[in-house]
C-alpha positions as CSV (number, residue, x, y, z in Angstrom):
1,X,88.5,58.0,96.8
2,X,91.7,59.1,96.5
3,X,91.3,61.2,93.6
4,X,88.3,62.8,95.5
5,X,90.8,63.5,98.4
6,X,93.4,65.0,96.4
7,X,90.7,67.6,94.7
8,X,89.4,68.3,97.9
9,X,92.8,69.1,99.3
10,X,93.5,71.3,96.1
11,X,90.8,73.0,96.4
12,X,91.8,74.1,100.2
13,X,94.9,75.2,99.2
14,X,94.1,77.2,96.4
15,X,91.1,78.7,98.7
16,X,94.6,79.5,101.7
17,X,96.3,80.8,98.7
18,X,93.5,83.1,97.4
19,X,92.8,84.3,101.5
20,X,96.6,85.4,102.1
21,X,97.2,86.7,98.7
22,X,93.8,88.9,99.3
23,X,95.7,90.0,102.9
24,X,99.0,90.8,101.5
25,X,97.6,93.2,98.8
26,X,94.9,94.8,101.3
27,X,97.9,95.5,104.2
28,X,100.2,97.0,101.2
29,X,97.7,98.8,99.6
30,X,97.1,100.3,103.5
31,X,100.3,101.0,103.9
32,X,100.7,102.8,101.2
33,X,97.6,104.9,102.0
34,X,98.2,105.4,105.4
35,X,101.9,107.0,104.4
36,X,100.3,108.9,101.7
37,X,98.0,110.5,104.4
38,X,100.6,110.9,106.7
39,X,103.1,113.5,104.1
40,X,102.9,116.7,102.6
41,X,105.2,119.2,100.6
42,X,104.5,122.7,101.2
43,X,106.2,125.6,99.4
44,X,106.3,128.3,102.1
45,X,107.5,131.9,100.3
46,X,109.0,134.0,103.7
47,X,111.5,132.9,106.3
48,X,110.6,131.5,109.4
49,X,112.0,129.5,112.5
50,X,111.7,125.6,113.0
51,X,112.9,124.0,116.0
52,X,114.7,127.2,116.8
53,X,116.9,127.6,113.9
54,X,115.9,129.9,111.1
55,X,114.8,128.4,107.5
56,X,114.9,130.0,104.6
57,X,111.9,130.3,102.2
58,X,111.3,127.1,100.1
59,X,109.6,123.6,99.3
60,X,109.5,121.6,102.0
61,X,108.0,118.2,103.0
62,X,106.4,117.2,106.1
63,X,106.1,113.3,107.5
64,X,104.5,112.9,110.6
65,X,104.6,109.4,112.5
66,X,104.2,108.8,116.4
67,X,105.0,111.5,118.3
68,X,107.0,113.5,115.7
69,X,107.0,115.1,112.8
70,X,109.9,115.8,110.0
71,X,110.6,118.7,108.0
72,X,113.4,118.5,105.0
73,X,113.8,121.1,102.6
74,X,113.5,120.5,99.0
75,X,115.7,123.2,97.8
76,X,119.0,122.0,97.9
77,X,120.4,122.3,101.3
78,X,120.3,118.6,103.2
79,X,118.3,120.6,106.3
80,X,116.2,118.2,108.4
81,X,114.3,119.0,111.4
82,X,112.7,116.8,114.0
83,X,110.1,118.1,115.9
84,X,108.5,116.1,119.1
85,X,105.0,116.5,118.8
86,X,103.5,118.2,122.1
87,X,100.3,117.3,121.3
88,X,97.8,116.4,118.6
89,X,95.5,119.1,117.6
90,X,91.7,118.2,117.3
91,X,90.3,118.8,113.6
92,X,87.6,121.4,113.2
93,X,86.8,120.5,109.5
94,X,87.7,118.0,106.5
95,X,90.0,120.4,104.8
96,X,91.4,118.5,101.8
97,X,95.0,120.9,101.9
98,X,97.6,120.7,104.3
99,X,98.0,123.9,106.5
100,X,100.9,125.7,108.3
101,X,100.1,127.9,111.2
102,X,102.7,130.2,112.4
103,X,103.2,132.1,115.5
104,X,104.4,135.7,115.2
105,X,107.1,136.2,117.9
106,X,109.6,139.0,118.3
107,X,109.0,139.7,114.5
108,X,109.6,136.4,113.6
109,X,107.1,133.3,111.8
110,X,108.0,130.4,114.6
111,X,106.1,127.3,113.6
112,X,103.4,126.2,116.2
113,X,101.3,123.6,114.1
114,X,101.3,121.2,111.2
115,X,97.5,120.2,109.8
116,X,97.5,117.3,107.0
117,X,94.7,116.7,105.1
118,X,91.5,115.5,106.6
119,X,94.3,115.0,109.6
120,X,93.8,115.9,112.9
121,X,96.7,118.5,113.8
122,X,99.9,118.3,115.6
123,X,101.4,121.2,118.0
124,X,105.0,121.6,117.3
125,X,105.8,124.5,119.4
126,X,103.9,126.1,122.1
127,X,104.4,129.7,122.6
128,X,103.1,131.1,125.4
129,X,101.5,134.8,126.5
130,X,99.9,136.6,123.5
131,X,100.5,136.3,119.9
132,X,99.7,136.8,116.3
133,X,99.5,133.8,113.8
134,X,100.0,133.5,110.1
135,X,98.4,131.0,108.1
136,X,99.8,129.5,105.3
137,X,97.8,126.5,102.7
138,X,94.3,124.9,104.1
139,X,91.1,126.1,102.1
140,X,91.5,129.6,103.8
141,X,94.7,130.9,103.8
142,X,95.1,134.3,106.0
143,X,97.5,136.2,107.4
C-alpha cells in the first residue's frame, strides 16, 4: 500500500512539475514576443524634429510600452527621447514594416506617428491646421 501511495504521489508531482515548467516557458517565450513586437530600428536619411529638438539623420530604434514610446539613436550620440503617446492610431492594414509619418511644418519633418508591424499606430505629436506628410518605411513608402 504504501509503495502504491508513494507512486501515486510521484506521479503528481512530476505531473505539477511538467504543468509549471510548461507555464514558465510559455510566459517567457510571450515575453519575448510581445517585446519583439513592440521595437523597431529605423534608418531615417534627412533631419527632422522629435519632441521639439532637432535630430540628425541616422539609425534609430523605437520601443513603445503604455502610453509612451522611446526613440535612441544608434549613431553614436547617447540622444533619447520620450514621447507621451496622445493616442493610439487604428490600423488600416497588416503591414509587416514599421512606418514613420512625418508632418511637414515650417519646412521642417516633425514626427506625428510611429506604426510597428502588424501594430496598431501611436500619435506622437499632433499638429494642427493644414499640413503635408512624408512617409518613411511601411510597404509604401512616399513622400
Amino acid at each position: 500500500m504504501q509503495t502504491e501511495s508513494r507512486i501515486r504521489t510521484g506521479r503528481r508531482l512530476l505531473h505539477i512539475g511538467s504543468v509549471v515548467a510548461a507555464l514558465v516557458i510559455g510566459v517567457a517565450g510571450f515575453g519575448t514576443t510581445a517585446y519583439a513586437q513592440n521595437t523597431a530600428r529605423v534608418k531615417i536619411d534627412f533631419a527632422f524634429v522629435a519632441a521639439g529638438k532637432e535630430m540628425p539623420a541616422g539609425a534609430y530604434d523605437f520601443e513603445a510600452a503604455p502610453g509612451r514610446v522611446v526613440l535612441r539613436s544608434k549613431d553614436g550620440n547617447a540622444a533619447s527621447i520620450m514621447f507621451p503617446v496622445i493616442t493610439r492610431l487604428g490600423r488600416h492594414d497588416a503591414d509587416p514594416d514599421p512606418e514613420l509619418i512625418f508632418d511637414k511644418v515650417e519646412g521642417k519633418l516633425v514626427l506625428s506617428e510611429l506604426w510597428l508591424p502588424n501594430s496598431d499606430g501611436y500619435l506622437l505629436t499632433n499638429t494642427p491646421g493644414d499640413h503635408e506628410h512624408r512617409v518613411l518605411g511601411g510597404s509604401r513608402p512616399h513622400k
